[in-house]
N, CA, C and O atoms as CSV, one atom per row, in Angstrom:
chain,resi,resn,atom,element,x,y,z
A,1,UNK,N,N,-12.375,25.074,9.881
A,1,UNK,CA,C,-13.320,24.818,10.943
A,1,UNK,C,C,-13.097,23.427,11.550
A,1,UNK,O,O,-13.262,23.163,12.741
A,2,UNK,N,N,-12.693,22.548,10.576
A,2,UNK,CA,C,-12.197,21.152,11.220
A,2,UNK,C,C,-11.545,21.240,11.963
A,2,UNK,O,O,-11.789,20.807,13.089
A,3,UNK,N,N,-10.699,21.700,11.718
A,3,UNK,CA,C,-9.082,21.628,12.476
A,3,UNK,C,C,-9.765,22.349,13.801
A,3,UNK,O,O,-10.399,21.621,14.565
A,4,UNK,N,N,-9.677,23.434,14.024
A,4,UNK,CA,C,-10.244,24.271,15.326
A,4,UNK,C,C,-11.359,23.286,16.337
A,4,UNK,O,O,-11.320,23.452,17.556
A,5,UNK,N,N,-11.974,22.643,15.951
A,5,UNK,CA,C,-12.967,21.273,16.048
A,5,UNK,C,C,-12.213,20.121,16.790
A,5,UNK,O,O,-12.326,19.960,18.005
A,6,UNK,N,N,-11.440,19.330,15.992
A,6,UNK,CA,C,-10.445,18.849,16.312
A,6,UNK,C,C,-9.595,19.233,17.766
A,6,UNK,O,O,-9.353,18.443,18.679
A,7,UNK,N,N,-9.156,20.932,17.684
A,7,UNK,CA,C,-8.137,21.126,18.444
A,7,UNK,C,C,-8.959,20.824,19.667
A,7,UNK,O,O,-8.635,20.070,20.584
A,8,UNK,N,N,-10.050,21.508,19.551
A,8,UNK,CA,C,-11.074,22.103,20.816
A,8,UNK,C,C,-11.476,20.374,21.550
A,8,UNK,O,O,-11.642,20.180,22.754
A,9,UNK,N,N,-11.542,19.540,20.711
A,9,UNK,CA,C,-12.110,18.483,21.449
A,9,UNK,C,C,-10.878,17.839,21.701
A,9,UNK,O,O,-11.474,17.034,22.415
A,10,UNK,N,N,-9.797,17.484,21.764
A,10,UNK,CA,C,-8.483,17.315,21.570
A,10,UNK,C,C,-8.026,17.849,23.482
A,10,UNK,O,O,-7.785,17.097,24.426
A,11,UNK,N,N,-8.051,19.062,23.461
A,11,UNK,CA,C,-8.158,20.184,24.686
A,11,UNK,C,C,-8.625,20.424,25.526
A,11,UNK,O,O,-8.051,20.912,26.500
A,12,UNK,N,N,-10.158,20.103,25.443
A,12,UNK,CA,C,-11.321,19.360,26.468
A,12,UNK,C,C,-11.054,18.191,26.824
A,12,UNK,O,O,-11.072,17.822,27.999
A,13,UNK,N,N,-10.869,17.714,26.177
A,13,UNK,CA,C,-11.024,15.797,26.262
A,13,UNK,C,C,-9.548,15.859,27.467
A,13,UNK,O,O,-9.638,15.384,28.599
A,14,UNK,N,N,-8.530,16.392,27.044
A,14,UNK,CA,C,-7.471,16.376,27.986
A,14,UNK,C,C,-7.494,17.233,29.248
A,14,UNK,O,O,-6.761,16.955,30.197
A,15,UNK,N,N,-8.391,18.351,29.269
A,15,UNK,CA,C,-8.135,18.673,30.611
A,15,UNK,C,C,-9.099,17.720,31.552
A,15,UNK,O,O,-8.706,17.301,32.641
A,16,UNK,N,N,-10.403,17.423,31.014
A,16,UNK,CA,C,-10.939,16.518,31.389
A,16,UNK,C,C,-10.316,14.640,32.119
A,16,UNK,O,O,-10.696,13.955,33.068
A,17,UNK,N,N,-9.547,14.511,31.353
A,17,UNK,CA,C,-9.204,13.590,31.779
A,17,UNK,C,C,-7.529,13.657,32.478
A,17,UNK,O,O,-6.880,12.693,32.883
A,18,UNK,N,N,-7.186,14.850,32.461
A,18,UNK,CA,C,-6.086,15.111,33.787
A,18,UNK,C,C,-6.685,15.853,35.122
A,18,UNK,O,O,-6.043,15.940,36.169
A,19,UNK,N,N,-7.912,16.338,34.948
A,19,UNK,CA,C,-8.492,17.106,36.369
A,19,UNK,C,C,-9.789,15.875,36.981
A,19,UNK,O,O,-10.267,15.770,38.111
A,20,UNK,N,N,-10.040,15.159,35.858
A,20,UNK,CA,C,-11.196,14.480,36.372
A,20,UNK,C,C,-11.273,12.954,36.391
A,20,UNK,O,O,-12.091,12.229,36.956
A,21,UNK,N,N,-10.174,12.634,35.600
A,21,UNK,CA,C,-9.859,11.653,35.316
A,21,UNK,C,C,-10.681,10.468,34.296
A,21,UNK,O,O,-10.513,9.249,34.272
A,22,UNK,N,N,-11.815,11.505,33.313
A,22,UNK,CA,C,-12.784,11.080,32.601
A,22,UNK,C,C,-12.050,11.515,31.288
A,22,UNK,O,O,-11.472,12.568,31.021
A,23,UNK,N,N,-12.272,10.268,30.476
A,23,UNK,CA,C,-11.818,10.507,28.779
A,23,UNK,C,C,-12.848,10.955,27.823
A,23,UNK,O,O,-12.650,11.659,26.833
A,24,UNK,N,N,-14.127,10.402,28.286
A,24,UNK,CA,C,-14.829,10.392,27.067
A,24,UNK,C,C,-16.217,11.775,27.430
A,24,UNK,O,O,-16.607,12.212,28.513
A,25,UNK,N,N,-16.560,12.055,26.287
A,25,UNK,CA,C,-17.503,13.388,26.048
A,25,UNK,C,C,-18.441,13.351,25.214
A,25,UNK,O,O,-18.163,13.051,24.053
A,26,UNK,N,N,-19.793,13.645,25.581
A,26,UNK,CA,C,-20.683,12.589,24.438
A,26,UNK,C,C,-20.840,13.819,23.357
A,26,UNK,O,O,-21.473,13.469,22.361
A,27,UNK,N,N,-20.308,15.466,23.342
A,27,UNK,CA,C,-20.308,15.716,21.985
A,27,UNK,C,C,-19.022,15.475,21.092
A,27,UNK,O,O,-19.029,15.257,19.880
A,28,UNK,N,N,-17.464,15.589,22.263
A,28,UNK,CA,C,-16.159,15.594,21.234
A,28,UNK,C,C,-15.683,14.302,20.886
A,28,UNK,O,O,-14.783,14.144,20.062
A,29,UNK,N,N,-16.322,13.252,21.557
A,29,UNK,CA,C,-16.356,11.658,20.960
A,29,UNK,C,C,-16.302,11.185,19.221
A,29,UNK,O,O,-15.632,10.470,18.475
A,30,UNK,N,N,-17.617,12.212,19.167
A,30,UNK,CA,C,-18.243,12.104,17.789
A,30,UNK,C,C,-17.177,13.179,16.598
A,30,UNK,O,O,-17.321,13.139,15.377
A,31,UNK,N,N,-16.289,13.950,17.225
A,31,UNK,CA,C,-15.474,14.801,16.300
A,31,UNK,C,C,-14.516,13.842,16.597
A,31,UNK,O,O,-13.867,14.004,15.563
A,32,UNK,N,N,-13.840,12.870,17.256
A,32,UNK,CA,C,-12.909,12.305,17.021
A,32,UNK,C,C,-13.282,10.870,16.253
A,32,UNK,O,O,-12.382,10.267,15.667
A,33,UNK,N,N,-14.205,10.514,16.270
A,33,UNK,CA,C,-14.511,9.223,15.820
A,33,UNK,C,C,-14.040,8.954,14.506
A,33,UNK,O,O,-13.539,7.830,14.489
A,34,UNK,N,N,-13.994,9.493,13.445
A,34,UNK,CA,C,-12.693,8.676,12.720
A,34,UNK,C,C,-11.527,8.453,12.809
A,34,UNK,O,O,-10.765,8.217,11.872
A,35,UNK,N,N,-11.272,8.505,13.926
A,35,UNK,CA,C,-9.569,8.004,14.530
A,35,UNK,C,C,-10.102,6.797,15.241
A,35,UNK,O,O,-9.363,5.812,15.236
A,36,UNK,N,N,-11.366,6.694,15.908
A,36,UNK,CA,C,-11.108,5.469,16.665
A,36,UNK,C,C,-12.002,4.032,15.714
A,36,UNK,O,O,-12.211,2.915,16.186
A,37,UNK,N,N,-12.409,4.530,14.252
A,37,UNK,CA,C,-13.016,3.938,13.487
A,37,UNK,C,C,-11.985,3.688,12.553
A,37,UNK,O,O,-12.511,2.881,11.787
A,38,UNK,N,N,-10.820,3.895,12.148
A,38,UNK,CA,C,-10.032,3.673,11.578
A,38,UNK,C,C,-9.514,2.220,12.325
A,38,UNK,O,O,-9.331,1.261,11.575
A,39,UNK,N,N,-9.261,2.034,13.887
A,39,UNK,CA,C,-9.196,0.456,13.829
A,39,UNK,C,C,-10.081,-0.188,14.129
A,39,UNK,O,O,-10.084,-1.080,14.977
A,40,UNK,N,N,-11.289,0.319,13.219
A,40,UNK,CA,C,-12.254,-0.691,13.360
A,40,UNK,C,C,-13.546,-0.246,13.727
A,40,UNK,O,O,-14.571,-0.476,13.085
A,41,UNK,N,N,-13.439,0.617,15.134
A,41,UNK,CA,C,-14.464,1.185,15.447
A,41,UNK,C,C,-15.098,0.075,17.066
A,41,UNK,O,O,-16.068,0.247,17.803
A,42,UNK,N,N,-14.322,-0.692,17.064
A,42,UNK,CA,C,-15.005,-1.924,18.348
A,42,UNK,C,C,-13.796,-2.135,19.148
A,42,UNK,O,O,-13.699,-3.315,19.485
A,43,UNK,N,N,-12.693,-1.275,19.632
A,43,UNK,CA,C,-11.578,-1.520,20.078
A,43,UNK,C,C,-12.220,-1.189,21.324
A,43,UNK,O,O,-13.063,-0.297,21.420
A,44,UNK,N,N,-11.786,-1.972,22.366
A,44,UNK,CA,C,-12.415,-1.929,23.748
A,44,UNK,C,C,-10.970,-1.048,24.702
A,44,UNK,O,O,-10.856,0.008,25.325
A,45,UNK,N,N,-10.110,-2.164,24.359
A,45,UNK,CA,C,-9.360,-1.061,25.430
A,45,UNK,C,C,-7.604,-1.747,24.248
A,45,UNK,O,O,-7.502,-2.564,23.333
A,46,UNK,N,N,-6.491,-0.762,25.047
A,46,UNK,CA,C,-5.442,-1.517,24.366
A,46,UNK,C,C,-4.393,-1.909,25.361
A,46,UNK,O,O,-4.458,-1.576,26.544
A,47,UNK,N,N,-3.173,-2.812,24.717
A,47,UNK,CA,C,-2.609,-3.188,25.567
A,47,UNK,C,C,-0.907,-2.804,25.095
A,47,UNK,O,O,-0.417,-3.012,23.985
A,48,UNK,N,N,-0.381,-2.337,26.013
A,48,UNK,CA,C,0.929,-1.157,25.658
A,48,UNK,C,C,2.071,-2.871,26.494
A,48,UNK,O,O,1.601,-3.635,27.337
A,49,UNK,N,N,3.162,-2.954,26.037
A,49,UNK,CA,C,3.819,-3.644,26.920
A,49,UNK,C,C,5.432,-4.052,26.371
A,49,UNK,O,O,5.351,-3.710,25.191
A,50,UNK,N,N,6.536,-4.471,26.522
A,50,UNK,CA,C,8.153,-4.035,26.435
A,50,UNK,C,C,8.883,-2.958,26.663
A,50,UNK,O,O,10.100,-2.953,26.481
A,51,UNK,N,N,8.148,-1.839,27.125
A,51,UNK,CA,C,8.758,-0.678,27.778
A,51,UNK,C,C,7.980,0.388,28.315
A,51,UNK,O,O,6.930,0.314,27.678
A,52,UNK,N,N,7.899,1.184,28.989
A,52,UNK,CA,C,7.127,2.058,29.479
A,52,UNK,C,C,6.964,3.151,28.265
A,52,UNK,O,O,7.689,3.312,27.283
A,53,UNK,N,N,6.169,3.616,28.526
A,53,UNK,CA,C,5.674,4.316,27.376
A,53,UNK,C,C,5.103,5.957,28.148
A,53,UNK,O,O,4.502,6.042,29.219
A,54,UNK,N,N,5.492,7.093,27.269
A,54,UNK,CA,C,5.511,8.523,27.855
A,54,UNK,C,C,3.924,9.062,28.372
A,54,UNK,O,O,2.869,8.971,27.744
A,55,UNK,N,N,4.094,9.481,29.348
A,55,UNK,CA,C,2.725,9.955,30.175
A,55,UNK,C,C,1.970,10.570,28.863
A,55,UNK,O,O,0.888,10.112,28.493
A,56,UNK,N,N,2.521,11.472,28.296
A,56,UNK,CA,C,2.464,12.432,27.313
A,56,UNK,C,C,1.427,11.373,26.321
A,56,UNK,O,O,0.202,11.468,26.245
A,57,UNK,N,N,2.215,10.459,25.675
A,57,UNK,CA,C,1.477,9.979,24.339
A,57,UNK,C,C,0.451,9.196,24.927
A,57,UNK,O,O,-0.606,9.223,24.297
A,58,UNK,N,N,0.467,8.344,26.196
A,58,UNK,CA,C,-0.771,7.403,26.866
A,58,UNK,C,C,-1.948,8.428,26.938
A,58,UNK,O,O,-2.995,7.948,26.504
A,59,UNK,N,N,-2.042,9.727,27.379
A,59,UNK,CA,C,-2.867,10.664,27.832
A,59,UNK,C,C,-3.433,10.776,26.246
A,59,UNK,O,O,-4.588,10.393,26.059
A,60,UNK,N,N,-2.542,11.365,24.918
A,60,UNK,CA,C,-3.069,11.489,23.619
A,60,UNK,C,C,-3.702,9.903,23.665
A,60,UNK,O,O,-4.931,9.910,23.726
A,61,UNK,N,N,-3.439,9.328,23.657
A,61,UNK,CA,C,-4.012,8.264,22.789
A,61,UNK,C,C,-5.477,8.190,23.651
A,61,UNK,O,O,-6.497,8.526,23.049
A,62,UNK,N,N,-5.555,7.817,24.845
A,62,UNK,CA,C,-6.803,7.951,25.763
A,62,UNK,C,C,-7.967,8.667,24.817
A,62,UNK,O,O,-8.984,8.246,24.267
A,63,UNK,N,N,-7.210,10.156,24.914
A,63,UNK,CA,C,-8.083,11.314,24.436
A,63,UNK,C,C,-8.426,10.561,22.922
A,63,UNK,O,O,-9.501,9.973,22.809
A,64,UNK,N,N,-7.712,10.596,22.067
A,64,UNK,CA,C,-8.046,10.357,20.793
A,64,UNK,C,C,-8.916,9.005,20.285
A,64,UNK,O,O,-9.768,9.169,19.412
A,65,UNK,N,N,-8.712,7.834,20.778
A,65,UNK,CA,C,-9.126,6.503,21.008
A,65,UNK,C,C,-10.647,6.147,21.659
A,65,UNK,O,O,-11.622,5.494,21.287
A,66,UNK,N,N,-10.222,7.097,23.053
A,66,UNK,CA,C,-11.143,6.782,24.238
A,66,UNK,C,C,-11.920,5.346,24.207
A,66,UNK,O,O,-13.029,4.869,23.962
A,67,UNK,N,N,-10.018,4.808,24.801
A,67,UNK,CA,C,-10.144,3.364,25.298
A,67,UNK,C,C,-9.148,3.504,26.179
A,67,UNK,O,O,-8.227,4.321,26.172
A,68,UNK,N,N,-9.499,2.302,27.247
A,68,UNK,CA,C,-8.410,2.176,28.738
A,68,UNK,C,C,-7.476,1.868,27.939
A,68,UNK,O,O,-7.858,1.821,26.770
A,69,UNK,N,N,-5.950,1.541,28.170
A,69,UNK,CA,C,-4.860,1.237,28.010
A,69,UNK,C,C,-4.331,0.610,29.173
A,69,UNK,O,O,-4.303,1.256,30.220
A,70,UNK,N,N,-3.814,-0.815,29.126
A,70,UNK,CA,C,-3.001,-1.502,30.269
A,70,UNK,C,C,-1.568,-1.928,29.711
A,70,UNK,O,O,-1.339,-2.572,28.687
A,71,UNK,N,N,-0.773,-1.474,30.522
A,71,UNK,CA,C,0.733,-1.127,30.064
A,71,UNK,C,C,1.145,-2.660,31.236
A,71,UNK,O,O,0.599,-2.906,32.311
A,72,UNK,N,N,2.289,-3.485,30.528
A,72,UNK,CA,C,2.774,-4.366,31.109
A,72,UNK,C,C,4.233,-4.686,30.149
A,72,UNK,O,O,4.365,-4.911,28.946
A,73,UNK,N,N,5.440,-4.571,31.514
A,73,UNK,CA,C,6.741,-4.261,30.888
A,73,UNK,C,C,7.317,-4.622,32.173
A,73,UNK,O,O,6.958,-4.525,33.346
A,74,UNK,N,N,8.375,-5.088,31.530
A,74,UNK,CA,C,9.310,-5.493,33.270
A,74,UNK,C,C,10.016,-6.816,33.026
A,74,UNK,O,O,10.684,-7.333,33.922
């Protein structure tokens, strides 16, 4: 039942934030929250930077985290 939990908010959280451009969900927040309590739980946003980094994993991490990310490389 976890896992299916997981997937489902995982799946929402991403179409959501490729059609709407919104990450966060005030019920699948709370099924991901030991991923974003593992660093800590007060991470505001993160900062990506020495190379560009794949649409693919920025979008997971968004979803999973649900914190901005500012990428600086060049």
């Amino acid at each position: 039942m976890t896992k299916f939990l997981m997937k489902k908010a995982i799946d929402v959280k991403t179409y959501n934030l490729l059609n709407y451009g919104v990450f966060t969900h005030s019920i699948y927040d709370n099924i991901l929250k030991p991923f974003r309590d593992y660093f800590g739980g007060k991470v505001k946003f993160g900062i990506i930077g020495a190379a560009p980094i794949a649409a693919e994993i920025l979008t997971f991490l968004k979803v999973i985290l649900g914190i901005h990310f500012i990428e600086s490389y060049g």
